[in-house]
C-alpha positions in Angstrom: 88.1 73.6 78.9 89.3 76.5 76.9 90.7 79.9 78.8 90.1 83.0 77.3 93.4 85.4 78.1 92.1 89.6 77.5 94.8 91.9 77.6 93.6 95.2 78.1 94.9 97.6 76.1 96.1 100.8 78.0 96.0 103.5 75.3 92.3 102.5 75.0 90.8 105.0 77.0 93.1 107.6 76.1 92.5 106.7 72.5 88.8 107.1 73.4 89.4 110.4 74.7 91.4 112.0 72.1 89.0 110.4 69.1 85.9 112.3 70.8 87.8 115.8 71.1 89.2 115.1 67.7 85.0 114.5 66.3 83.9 117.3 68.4 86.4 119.8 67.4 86.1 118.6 63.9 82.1 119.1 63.8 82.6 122.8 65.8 85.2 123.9 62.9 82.9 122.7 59.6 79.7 124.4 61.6 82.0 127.6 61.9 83.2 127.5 58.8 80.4 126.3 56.6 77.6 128.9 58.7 79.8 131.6 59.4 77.4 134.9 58.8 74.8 132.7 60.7 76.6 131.7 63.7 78.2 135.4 63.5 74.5 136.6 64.1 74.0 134.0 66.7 76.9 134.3 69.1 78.2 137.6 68.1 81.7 137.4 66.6 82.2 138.2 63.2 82.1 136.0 60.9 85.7 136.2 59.6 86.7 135.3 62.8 84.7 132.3 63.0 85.8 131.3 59.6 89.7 131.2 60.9 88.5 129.4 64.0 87.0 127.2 61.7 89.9 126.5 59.7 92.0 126.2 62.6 89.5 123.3 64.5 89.5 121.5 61.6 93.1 121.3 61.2 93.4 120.8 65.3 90.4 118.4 64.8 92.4 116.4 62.3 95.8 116.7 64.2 94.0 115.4 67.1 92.3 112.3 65.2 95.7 111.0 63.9 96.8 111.4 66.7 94.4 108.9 68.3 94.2 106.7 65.7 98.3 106.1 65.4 99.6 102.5 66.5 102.4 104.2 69.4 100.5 107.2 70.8 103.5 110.2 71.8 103.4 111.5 74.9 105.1 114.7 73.8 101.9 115.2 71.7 99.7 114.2 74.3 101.1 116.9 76.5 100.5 119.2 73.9 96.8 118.2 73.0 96.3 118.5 76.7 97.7 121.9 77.1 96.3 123.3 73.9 93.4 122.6 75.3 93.8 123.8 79.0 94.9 127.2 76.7 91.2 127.2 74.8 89.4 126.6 77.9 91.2 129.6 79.6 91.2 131.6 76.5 87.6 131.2 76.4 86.4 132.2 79.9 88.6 135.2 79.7 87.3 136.4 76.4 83.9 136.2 78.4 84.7 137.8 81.4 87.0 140.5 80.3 85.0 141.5 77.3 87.3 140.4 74.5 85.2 139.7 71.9 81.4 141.5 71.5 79.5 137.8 72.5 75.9 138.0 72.5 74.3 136.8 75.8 74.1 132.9 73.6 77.6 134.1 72.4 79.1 134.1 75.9 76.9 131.2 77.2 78.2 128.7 74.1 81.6 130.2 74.7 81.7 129.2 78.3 79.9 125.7 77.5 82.5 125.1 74.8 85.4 125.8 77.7 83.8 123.0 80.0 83.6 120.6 76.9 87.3 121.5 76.2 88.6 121.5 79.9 87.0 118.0 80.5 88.5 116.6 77.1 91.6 117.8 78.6 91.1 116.2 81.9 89.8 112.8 80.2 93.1 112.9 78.0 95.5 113.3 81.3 93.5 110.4 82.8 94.2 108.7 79.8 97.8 109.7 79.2 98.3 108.4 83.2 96.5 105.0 82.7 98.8 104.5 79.2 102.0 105.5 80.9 101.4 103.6 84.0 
C-alpha cells in the first residue's frame, strides 16, 4: 500500500491573507485612480485626493502582493503590513468621526466599511504571521 506524507505549509494561510489585501487594495487604488471626479462625487473627497490615494494603494497593493508571493516571507515586513494597516483602519474612523475630510453620508459609510475590511486583513495577517512563526 502506498502512504501519502502532506506537509502543511505554514506560510499558507498567511500567504492567503496578505495575497487578498494585496487584490483588494490593488482593485481600491485603480477604481480611485481610474474614476476619480466620479467617486469624488460619490463619497465626497476631492478627486486629487483620491487620485494620490490611488497611486499610493496601488503601490501598497503591489508591495503587499510580493510580499505574499516571495519563497521566505519577512517577518519585519509582516509587522509592517500589519501595522500599516492597523494605521488605515484608525486613520479612517477618525477621519469620520472627527470631520477630517467633507465625506458624504456614502463617503463616511464606505470609509468606515473600508476600515473593517482593512482591520480584519490586519487581524487575518497576525493569525497568519503566528501560525508561520510557530
Amino acid at each position: 500500500m502506498t502512504h501519502l506524507t502532506v506537509t502543511a505549509d505554514p506560510t499558507r494561510f498567511l500567504r492567503l491573507a496578505l495575497a487578498s489585501d494585496a487584490v483588494v487594495t490593488g482593485v481600491n487604488g485603480l477604481v480611485y485612480l481610474a474614476a476619480a471626479p466620479l467617486a469624488a462625487d460619490l463619497l465626497g473627497p476631492g478627486a486629487t485626493l483620491l487620485r494620490g490615494l490611488g497611486i499610493f494603494l496601488l503601490l501598497y497593493g503591489a508591495a503587499v502582493g510580493f510580499l505574499a508571493g516571495r519563497r521566505e516571507i519577512g517577518q519585519a515586513a509582516t509587522r509592517a503590513v500589519i501595522g500599516l494597516n492597523i494605521a488605515w483602519t484608525l486613520g479612517s474612523v477618525a477621519a469620520v468621526v472627527f470631520g477630517l475630510l467633507e465625506f458624504t453620508t456614502i463617503g463616511a459609510v464606505w470609509a468606515i466599511a473600508q476600515a473593517l475590511t482593512v482591520g480584519a486583513f490586519a487581524e487575518l495577517q497576525i493569525m497568519g504571521l503566528r501560525k508561520a512563526t510557530r
